[in-house]
N, C-alpha and C positions, 0 to 999 in steps of 0.2 A: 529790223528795218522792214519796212511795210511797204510794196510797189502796187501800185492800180494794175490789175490782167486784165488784157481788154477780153478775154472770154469766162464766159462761167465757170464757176469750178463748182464739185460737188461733192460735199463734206459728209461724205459719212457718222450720221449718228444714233448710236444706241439706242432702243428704243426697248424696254420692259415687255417680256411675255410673258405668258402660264406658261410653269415646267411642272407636269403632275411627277411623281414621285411617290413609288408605293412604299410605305412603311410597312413592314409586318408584324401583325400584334400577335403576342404568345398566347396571350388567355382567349379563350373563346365566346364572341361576344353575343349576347342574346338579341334578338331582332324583333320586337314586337311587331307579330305577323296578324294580320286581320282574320281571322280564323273563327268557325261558329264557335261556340262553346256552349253549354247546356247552362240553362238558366231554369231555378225552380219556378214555376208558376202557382200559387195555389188555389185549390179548387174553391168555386163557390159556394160561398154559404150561405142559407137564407136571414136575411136579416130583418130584424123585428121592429116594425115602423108603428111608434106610439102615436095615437091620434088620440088630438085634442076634443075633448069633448064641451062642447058649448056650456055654459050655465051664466048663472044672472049676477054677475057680479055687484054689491051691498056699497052702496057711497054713504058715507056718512056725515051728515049736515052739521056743522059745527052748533051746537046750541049752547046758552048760558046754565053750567050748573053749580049747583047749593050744594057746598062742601058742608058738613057740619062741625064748626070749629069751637072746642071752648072756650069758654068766657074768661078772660087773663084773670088771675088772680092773685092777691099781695101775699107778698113771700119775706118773710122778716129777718134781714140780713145784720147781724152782729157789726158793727162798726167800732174800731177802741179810739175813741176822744184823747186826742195827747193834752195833759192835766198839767200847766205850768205850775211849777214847784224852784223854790229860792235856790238859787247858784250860789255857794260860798265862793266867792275870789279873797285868795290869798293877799294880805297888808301886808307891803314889808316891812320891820319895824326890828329895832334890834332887841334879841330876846339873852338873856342872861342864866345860862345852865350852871347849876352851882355843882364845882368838882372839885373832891377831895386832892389836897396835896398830896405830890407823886413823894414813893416810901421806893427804900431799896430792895430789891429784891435778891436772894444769893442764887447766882446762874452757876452751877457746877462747869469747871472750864471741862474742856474735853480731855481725854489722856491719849499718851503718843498711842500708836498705832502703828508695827514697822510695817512695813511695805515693800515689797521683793520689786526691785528695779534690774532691765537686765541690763546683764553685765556687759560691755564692749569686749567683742575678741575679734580677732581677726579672721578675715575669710577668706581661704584658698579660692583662687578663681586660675582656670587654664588661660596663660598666653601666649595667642597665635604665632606670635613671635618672639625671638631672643631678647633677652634682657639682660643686661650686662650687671650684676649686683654687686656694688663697692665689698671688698673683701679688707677686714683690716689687717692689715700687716705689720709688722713690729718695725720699729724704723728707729736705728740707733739714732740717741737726741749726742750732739757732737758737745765733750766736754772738754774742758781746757786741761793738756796735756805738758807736765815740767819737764822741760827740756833741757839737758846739764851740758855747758860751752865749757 
């Protein structure tokens, strides 16, 4: 609940300052100090100043001039002329080759030949597991038995 005061009031508020706060570093730190330091100069040398010497430089007028070129001359080039010559085309027509009647001939048949087939056997293989293998067992067969009253 909120009352109107008939006098001022003065509310204290926080207000951000600098708090310096020294850190101390372990490594020692290098300070780029302004310091003379010796700097090579080197000494003068005399240096050798080329001068241009004047002279009359040559322009040259463009003139017409006479090449001497010779004279073309005919050069005799082999050319081969394709020489039309007759194409046979093929008529079809029916042609009649005379062949002798077929004759028997004796083909010797071929003789047996045995040939080694293998044989089926059985192959031992390990199982992982039991196997229960029917065993036969003799089993009286029940026959009719005379019985004296």
């Amino acid at each position: 609940v909120e009352k109107p005061v008939p006098y001022p009031v003065k509310v204290h508020v926080p207000q951000p300052y600098p708090v310096h706060v020294e850190k101390p570093i372990p490594v020692p730190v290098k300070v780029p100090v302004d310091r003379p330091y010796p700097v090579h100069v080197p000494k003068p040398y005399p240096v050798y100043v080329e001068k241009k010497v004047p002279y009359t430089v040559e322009k040259h007028i463009p003139y017409p001039v006479k090449v001497p070129v010779d004279r073309p001359y005919t050069v005799h080039v082999p050319v081969e002329k394709p020489v039309p010559y007759p194409v046979e085309k093929p008529v079809p027509y029916p042609v009649k080759v005379p062949v002798d009647r077929p004759y028997p001939v004796h083909v010797p048949k071929p003789y047996p030949v045995p040939v080694e087939k293998p044989v089926p056997y059985p192959v031992e293989k390990p199982v992982p597991y039991p196997v229960k293998v029917p065993v036969k067992v003799p089993v009286k067969v029940p026959y009719p038995v005379e019985v004296k009253v």
